[in-house]
Structures are given as C-alpha cells and as structure tokens.
Backbone bond lengths (Angstrom), bond angles and torsions (degrees), N, CA, C in turn:
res aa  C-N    CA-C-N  psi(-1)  N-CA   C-N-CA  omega(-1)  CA-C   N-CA-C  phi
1 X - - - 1.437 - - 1.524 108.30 -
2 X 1.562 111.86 133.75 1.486 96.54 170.50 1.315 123.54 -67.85
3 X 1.806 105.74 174.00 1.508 94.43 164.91 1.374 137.72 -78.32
4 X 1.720 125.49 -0.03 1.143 138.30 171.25 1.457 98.41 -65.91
5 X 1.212 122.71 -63.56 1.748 133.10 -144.52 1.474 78.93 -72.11
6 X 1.644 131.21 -58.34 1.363 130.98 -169.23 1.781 106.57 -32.10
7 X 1.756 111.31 -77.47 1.273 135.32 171.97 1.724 115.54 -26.78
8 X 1.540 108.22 -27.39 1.074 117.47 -172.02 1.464 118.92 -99.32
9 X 1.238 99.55 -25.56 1.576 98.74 175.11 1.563 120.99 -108.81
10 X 1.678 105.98 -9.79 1.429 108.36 145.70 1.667 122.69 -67.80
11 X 1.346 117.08 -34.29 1.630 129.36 -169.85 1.945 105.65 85.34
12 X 1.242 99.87 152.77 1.384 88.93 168.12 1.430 116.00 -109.17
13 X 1.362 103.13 177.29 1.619 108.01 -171.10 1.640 100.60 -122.65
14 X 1.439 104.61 125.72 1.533 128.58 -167.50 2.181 88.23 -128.18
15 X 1.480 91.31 135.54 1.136 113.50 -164.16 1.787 98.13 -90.35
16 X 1.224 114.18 57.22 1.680 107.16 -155.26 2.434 99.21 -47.52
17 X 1.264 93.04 -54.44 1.800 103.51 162.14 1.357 86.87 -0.79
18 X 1.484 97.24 -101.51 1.500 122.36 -158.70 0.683 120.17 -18.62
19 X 1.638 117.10 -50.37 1.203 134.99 -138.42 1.409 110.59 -89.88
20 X 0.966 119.50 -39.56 1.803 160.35 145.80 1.254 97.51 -21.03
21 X 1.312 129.58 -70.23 1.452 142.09 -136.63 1.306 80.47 -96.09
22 X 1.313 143.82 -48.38 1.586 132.63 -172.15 1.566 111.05 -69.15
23 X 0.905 106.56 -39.65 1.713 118.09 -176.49 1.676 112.12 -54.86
24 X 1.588 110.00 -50.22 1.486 135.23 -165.27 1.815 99.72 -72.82
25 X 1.594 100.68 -45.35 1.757 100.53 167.76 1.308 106.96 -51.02
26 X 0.808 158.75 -72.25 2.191 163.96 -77.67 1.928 73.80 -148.86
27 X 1.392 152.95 -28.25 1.293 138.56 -170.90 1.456 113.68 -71.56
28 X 1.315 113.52 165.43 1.133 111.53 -166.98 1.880 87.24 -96.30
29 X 1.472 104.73 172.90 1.437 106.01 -158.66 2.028 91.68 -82.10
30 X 1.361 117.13 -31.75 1.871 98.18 -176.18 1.918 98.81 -73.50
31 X 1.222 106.53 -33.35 1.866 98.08 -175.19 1.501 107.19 -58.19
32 X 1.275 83.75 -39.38 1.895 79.69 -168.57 2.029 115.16 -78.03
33 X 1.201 109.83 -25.05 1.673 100.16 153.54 0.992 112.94 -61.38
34 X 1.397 121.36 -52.02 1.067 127.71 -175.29 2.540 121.07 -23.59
35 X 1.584 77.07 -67.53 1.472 117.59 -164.92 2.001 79.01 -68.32
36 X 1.153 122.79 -54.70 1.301 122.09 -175.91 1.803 127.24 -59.39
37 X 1.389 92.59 -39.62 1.396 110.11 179.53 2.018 108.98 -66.08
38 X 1.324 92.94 -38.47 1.897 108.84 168.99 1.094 101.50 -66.65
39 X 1.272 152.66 -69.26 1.465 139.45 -175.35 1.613 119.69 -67.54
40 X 0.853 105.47 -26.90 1.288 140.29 154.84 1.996 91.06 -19.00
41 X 1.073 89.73 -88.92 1.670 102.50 -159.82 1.979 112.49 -82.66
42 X 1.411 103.31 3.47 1.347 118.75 158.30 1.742 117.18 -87.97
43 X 1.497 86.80 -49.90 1.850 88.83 -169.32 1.846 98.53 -150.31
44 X 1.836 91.49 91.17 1.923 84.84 174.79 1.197 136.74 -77.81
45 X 1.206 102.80 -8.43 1.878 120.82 151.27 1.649 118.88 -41.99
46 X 1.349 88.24 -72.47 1.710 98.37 173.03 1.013 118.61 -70.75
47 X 1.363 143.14 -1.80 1.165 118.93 150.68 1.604 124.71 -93.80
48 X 1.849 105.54 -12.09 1.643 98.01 175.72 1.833 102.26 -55.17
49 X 1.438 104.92 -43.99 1.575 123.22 -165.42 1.926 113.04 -48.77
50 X 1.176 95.07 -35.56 1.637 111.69 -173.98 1.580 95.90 -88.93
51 X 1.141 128.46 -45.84 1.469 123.05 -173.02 1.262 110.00 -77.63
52 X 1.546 118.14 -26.94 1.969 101.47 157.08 1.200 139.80 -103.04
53 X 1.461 101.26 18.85 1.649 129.93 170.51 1.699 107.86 -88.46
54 X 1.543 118.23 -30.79 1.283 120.45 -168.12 0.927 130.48 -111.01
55 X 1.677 103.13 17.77 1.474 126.54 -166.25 1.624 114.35 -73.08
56 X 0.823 123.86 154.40 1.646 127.66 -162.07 1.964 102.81 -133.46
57 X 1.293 103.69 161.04 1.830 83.73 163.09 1.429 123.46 -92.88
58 X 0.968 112.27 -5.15 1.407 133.81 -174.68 1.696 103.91 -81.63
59 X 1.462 93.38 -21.80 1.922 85.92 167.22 1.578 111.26 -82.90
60 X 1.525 114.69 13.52 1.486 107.65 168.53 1.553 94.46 -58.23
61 X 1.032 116.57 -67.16 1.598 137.37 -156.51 1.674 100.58 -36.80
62 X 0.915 95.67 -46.53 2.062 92.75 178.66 1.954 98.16 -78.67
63 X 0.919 137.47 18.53 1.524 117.27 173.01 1.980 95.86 -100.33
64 X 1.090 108.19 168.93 1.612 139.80 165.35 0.938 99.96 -69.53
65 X 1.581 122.08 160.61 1.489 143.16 -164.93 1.700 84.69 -66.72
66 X 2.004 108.20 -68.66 1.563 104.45 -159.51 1.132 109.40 -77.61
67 X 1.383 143.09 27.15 1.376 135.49 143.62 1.528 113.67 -85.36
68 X 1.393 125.16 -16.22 1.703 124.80 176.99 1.416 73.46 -83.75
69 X 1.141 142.72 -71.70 1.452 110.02 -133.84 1.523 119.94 -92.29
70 X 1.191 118.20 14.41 1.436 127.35 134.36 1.364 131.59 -57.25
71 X 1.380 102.61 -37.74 1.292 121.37 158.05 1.784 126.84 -47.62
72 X 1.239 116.64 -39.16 1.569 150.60 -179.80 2.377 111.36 -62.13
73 X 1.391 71.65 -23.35 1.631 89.44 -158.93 1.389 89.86 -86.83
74 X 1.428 138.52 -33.58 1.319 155.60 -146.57 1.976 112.47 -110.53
75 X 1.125 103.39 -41.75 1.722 134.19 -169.07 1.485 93.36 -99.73
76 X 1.466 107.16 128.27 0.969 123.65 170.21 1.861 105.29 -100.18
77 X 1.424 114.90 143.67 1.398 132.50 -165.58 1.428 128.32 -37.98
78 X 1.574 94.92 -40.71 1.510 131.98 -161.92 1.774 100.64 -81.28
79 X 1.276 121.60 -32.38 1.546 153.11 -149.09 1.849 104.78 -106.13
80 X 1.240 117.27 -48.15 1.383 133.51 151.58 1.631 115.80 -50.19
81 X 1.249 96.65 -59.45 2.077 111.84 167.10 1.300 116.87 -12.70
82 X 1.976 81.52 -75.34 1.719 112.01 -177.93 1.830 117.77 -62.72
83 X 0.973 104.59 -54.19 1.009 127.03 166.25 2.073 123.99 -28.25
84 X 1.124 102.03 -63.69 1.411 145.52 177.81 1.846 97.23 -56.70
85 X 1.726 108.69 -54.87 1.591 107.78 -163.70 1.669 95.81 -54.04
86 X 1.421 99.05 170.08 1.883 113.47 176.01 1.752 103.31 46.01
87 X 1.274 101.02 36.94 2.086 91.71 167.86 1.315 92.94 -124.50
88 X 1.553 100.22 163.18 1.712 114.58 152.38 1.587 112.53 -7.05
89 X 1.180 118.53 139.07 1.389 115.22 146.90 1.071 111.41 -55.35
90 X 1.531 113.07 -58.84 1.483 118.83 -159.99 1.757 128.21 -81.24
91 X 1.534 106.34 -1.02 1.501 131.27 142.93 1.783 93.75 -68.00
92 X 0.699 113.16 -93.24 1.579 124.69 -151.78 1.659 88.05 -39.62
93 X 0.753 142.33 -31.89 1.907 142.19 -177.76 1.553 102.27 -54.48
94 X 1.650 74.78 -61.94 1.993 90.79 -172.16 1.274 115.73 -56.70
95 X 1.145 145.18 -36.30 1.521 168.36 -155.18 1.639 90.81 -86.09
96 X 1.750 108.95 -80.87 1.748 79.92 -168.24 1.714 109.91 -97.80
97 X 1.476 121.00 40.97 1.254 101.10 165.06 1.421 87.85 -111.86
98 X 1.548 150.48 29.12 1.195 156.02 133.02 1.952 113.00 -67.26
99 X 1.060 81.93 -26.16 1.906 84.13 -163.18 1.546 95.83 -100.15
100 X 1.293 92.48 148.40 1.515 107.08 177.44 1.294 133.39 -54.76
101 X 1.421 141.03 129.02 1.555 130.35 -139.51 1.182 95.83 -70.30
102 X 1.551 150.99 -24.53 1.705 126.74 -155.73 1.858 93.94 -94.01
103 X 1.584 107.15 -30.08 1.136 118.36 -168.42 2.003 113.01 -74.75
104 X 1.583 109.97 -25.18 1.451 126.76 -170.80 1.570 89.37 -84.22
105 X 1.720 115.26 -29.84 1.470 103.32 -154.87 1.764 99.78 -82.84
106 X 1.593 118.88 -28.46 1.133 114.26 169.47 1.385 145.60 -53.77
107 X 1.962 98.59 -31.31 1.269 131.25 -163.65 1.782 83.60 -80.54
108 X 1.286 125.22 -73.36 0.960 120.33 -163.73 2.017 112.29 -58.45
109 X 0.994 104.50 -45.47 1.751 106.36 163.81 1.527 110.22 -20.07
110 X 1.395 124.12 -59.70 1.316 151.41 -173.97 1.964 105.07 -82.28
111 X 1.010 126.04 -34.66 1.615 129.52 -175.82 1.785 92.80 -75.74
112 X 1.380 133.75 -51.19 1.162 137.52 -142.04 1.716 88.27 -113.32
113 X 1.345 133.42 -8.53 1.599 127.44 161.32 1.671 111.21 -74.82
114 X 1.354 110.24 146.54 1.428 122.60 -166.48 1.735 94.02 -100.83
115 X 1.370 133.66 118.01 0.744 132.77 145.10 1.994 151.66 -105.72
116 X 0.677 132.45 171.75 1.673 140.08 -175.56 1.565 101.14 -31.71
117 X 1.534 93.67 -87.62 1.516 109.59 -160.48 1.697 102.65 -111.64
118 X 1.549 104.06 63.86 1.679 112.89 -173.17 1.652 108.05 -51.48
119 X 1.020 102.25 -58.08 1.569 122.17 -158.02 2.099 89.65 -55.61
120 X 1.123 116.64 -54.26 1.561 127.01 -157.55 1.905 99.20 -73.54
121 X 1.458 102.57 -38.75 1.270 92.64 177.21 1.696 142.03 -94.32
122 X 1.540 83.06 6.20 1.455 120.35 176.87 1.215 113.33 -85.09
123 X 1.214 114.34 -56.32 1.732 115.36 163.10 1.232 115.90 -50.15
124 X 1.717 130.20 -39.59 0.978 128.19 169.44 1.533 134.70 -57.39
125 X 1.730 104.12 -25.36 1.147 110.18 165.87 1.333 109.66 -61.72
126 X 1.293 108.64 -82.33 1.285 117.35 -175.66 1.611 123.50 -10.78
127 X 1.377 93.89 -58.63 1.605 113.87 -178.22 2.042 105.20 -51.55
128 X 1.042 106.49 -22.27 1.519 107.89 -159.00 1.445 87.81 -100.82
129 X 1.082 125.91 -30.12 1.764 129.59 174.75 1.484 119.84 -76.96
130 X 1.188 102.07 -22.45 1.792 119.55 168.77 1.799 108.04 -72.42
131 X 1.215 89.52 -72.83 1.570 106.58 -176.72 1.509 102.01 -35.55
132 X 1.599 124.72 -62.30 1.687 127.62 174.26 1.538 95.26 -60.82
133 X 0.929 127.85 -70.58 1.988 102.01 179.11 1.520 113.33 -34.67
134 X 1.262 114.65 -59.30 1.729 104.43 -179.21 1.282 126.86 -41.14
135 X 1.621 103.81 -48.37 1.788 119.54 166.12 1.004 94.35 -40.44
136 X 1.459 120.75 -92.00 1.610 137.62 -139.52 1.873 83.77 -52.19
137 X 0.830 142.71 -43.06 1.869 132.47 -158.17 1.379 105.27 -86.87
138 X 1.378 125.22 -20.16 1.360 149.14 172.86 1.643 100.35 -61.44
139 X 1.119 106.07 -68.18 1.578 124.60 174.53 1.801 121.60 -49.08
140 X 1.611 84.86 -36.11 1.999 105.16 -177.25 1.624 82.80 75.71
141 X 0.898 161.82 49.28 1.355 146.25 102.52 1.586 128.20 -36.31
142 X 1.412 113.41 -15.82 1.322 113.45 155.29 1.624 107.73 -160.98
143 X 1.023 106.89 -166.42 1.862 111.38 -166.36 1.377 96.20 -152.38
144 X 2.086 110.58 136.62 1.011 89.69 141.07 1.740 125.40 -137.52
C-alpha cells in the first residue's frame, strides 16, 4: 500500500490546540478577547486552557496595579531585575514604583547591572514570571 492511501485511511493528526495557542500569541490584544470571549461561552474550560498557554510578558502591561502586586508576593527581586532589562522605560517605572521600596531598590540594583549572558537570562526571567501568571489565572486569583 502506498504511503498516501496508508495516511489516508489512518487520517492525520493536526494539533488544532497548538495551533490555536500560536495564532492567539502573534494577535492583537482586542482580537484575541475577542476570539476568547467566543469560545468562551461554548467551552469555559478551553478557553481558561488557551489563555494560559498564550500568555506573553507583555500581558503584564494589561493587568491592574493589585494584580502586579500579587504578583510581588510570588517573584523574587533579583528575577523582576532580569526580567525588567530590554522593556519600556515606562513599564519598568510602573513595575517598581508598584513594588515595595527595599524590594524595587533590589530589582533595579539587578535591571541597571551589566551581565554575561543578559539576553538568555532575561528570557528566563520572564519565562518564570509568565509561568506564576499562568498559576495565579489557573487559580482565578486574577483575570485578564
């Protein structure tokens, strides 16, 4: 049997998920409520699941003051720092004039230090600040 007719009478498997979750990253932030709020009211499972799969760090920027600083309780100082380098000024303002002064003064200690492998460990922050947003939205401790 060839491998077409094979492929065909097994069917193939398309990761529609995936596929979803890549699309919703690259959206602009009203399409993508948008697209969320519609599944939303079909299947509210699947959309908590897609909205903490497609999370970005840049969706800090759409939360409320007291949803970052729930955030604060979770994030360690040093991690915010990293995190923080290569953003907005005017993110990075908002961020530690939200955070508590001994805790803003550390973050920034670490934002304004020059390090090795900036770029690699910066993403890594980030990534670890996402992941606790996903929790915390997982939980419904915050929304966004």
């Amino acid at each position: 049997m060839s491998v077409n007719a094979e492929q065909s009478q097994q069917g193939v498997f398309i990761n529609g998920k995936a596929q979803v979750i890549e699309m919703l990253k690259y959206m602009q932030p009203e399409e993508r409520e948008l697209l969320l709020k519609n599944i939303k009211a079909r299947n509210p499972q699947l959309a908590i699941e897609l909205t903490e799969n497609c999370l970005t760090f840049n969706d800090l920027n759409r939360l409320g003051d007291e949803e970052l600083h729930l955030i604060f309780n979770y994030v360690k100082p040093a991690i915010w720092g990293l995190a923080l380098k290569n953003t907005p000024r005017d993110f990075q303002r908002r961020i530690l004039s939200l955070a508590p002064r001994d805790y803003a003064e550390q973050a920034y200690q670490i934002l304004t230090t020059s390090l090795k492998n900036e770029e690699r460990d910066t993403k890594r922050a980030q990534q670890k600040i996402v992941s606790i947003l996903g929790n915390l939205l997982k939980r419904r401790q915050i929304s966004i």
